[in-house]
C-alpha positions as CSV (number, residue, x, y, z in Angstrom):
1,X,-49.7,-100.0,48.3
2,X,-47.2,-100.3,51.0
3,X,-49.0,-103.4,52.8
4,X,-48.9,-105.4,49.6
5,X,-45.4,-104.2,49.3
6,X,-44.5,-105.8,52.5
7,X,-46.5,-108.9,52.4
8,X,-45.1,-110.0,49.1
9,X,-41.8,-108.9,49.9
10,X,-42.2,-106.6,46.2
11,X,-41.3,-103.8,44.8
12,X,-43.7,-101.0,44.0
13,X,-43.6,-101.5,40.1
14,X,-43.9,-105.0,40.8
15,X,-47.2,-104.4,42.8
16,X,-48.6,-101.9,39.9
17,X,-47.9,-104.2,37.1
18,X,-49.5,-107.0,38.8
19,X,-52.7,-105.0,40.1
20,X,-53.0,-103.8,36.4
21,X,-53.0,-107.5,35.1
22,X,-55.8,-108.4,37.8
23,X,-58.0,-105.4,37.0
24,X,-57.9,-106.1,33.5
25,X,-58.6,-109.9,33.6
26,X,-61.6,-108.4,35.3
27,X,-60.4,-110.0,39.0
28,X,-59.9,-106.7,41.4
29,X,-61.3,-103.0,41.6
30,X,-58.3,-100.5,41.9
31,X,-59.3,-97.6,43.9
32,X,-56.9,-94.5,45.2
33,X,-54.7,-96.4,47.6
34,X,-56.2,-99.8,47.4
35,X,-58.4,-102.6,46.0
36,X,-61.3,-104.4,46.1
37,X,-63.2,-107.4,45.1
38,X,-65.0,-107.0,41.9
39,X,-69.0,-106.1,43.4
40,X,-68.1,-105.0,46.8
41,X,-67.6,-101.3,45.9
42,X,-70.3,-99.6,48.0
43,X,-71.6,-99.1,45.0
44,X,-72.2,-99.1,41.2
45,X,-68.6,-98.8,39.4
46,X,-67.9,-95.6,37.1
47,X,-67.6,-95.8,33.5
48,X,-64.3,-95.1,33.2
49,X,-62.8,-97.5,35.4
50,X,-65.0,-99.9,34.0
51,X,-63.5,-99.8,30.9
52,X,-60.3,-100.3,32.2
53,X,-61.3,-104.2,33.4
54,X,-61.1,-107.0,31.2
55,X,-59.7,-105.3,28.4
56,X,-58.6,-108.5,26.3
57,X,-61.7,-110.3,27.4
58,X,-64.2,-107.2,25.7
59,X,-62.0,-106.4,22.8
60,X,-62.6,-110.2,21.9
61,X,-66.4,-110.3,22.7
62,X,-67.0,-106.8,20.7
63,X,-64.8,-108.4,17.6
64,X,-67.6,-111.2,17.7
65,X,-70.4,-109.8,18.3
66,X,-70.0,-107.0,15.1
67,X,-69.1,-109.5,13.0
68,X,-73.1,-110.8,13.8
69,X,-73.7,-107.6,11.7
70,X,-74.8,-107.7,8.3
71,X,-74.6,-104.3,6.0
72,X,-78.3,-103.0,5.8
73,X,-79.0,-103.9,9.6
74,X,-80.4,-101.4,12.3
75,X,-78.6,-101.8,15.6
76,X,-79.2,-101.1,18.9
77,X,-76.1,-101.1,21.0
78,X,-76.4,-100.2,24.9
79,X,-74.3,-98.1,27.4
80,X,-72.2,-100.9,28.7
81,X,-68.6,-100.7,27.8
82,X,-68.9,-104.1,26.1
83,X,-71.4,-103.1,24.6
84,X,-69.6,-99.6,23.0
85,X,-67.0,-102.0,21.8
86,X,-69.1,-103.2,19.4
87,X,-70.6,-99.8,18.6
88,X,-67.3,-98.4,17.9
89,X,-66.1,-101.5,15.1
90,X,-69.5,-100.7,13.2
91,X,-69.1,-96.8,13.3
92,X,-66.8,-97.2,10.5
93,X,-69.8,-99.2,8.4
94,X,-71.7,-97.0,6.4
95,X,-74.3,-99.9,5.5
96,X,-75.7,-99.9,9.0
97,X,-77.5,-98.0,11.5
98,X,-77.2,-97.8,15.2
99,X,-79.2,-96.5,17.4
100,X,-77.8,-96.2,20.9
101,X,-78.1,-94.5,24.5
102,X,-74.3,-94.6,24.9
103,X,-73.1,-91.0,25.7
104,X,-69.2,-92.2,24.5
105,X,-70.3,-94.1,21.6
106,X,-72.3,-90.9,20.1
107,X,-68.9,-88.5,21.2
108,X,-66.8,-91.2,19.1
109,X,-68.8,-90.8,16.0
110,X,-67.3,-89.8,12.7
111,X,-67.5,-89.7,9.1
112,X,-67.7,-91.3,7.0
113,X,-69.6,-93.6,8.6
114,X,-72.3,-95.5,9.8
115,X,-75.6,-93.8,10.3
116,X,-75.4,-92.7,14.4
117,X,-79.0,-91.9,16.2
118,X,-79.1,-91.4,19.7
119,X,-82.3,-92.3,21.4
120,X,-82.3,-89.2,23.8
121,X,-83.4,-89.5,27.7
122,X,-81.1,-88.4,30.5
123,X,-77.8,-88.4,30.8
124,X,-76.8,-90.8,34.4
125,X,-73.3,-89.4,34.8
126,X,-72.0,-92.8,36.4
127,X,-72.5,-95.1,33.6
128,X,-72.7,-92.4,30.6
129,X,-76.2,-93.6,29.3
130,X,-79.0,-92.2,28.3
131,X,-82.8,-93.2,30.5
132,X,-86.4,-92.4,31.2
133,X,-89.0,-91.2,29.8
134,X,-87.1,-89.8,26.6
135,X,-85.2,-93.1,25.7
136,X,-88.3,-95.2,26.3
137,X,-90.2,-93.3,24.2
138,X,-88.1,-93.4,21.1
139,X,-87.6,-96.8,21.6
140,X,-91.7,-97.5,21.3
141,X,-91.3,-95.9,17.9
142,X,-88.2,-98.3,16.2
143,X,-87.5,-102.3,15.2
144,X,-84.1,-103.6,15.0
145,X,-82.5,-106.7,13.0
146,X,-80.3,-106.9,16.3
147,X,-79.7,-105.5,20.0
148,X,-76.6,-105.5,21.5
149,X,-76.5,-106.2,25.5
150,X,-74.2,-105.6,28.0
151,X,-75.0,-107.3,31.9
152,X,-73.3,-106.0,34.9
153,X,-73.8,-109.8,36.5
154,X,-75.3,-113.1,35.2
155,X,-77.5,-115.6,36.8
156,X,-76.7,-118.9,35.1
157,X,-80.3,-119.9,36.1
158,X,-82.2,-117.0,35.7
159,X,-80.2,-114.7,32.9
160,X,-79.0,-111.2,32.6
161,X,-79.0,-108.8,35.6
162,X,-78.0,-105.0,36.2
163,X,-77.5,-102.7,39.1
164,X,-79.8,-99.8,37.6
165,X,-83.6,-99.9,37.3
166,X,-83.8,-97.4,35.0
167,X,-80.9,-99.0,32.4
168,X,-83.1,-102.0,33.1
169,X,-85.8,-100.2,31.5
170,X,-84.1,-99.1,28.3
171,X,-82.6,-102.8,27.7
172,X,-85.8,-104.3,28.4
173,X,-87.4,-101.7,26.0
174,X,-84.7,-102.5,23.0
175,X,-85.0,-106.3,23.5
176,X,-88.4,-106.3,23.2
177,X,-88.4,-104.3,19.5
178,X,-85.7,-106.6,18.1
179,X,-85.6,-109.3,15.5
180,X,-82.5,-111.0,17.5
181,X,-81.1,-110.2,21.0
182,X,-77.3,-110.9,21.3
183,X,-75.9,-110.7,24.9
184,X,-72.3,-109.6,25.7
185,X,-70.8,-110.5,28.5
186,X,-67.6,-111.6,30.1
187,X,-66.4,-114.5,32.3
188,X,-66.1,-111.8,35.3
189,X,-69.6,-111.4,35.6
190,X,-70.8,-114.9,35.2
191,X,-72.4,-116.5,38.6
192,X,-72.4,-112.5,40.0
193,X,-75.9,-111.0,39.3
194,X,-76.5,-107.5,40.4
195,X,-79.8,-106.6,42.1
196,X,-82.2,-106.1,38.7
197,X,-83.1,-109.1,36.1
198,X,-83.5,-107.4,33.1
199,X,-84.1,-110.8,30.6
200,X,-84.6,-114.3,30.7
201,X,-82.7,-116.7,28.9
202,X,-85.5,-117.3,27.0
203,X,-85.6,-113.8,25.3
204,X,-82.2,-113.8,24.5
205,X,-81.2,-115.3,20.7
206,X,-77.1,-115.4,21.0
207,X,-74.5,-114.7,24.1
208,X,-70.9,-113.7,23.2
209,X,-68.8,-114.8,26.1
210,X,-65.4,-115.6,27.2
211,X,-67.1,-118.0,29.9
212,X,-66.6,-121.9,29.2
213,X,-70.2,-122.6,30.6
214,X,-70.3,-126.1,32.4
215,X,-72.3,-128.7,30.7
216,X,-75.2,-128.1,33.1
217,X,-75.5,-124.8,31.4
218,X,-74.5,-125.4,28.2
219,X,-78.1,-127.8,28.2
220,X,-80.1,-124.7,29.6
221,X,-79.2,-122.5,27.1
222,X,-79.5,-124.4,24.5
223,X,-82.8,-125.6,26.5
224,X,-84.1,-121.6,25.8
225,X,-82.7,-121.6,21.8
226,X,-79.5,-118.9,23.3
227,X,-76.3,-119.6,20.5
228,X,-73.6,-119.6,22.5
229,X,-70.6,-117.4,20.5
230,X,-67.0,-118.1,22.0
231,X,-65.4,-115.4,22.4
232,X,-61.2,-116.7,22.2
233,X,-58.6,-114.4,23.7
């Protein structure tokens, strides 16, 4: 980063431990030999690299939302990297079950452990989950006590969004055979929707966030019935 080097009159270790503190609060895109603003990639962000944002931020939202979990409950948990934080806290449970279409979450199984089922579909090597025809038909055939939601972007007015049409379809399929619908998401994507609304407000039951809504919002979730869940860094 020579230019950032030069602005900020820094030195190179300088510049890397400060990019690494903005990518992981969730405020820049690293790329080779520069960065961007979080949602002007050119296009959707890999897996890996998402899971390299907002580390503290996720680690605190998955810690709350699998304490949500009872022993006995069936789980969905999505592909979102959020989301697999979650997953990976209640593979270690060997009360529950979780279904999932999270190609890392299944490779990070082990056992003892909870009971692991995949939902099948195709494999989109950018975001490591599993969609189509496959994962829509085994989730026509399944209830869960819960369903765990990741969001690439948030409308404050309009709810969850994502960049995919067909991950759209799998959360949309889960929410819709679930008992309660918990959505993770943190303060990065709040007030940046992506292209695809997956859920209203009114179809989701509890948000896990590290957001400090305003008031306005505070009054239209609790307007659709959504328990809001702090999520404390």
């Amino acid at each position: 980063m020579p230019e950032l080097e030069r602005l900020f009159g820094a030195s190179p270790a300088t510049i890397r431990r400060d990019l690494s503190f903005l990518e992981e609060a969730g405020k820049v895109l690293r790329t080779h030999g520069g960065i961007l603003a979080p949602g002007h990639g050119g296009g959707e962000v890999a897996y890996g690299r998402k899971r390299r944002q907002a580390l503290s931020a996720k680690a605190a939202i998955a810690e709350r939302g699998a304490a949500l979990v009872r022993d006995g409950d069936t789980v969905f948990v999505d592909s979102g990297t959020t989301a697999f934080g979650v997953g990976r806290r209640l593979l270690g449970r060997p009360g529950v079950t979780v279904f999932t279409n999270s190609v890392p979450l299944l490779a990070a199984a082990r056992a003892p452990g909870c009971r692991l089922v995949s939902v099948g579909g195709e494999v989109r090597t950018v975001s490591l989950a599993l969609v189509g025809a496959g994962a829509l038909e085994w989730l026509g055939r399944v209830r869960f006590d819960l369903c765990f939601l990741g969001a690439s972007g948030i409308d404050p007015a309009a709810g969850p969004t994502t960049t995919e049409l067909g991950e759209a379809g799998v959360k949309s399929a889960a929410l819709r055979v679930a008992r309660r619908v918990v959505l993770l998401a943190d303060a990065s994507k709040w007030g940046r929707p992506a292209a695809i609304r997956f859920a209203g407000w009114a179809e989701i039951g509890d948000l896990v966030t590290d957001h400090r809504p305003a008031p306005a919002e505070l009054r239209l979730l609790a307007r659709h019935g959504v328990a809001l869940h702090p999520a404390r860094r």
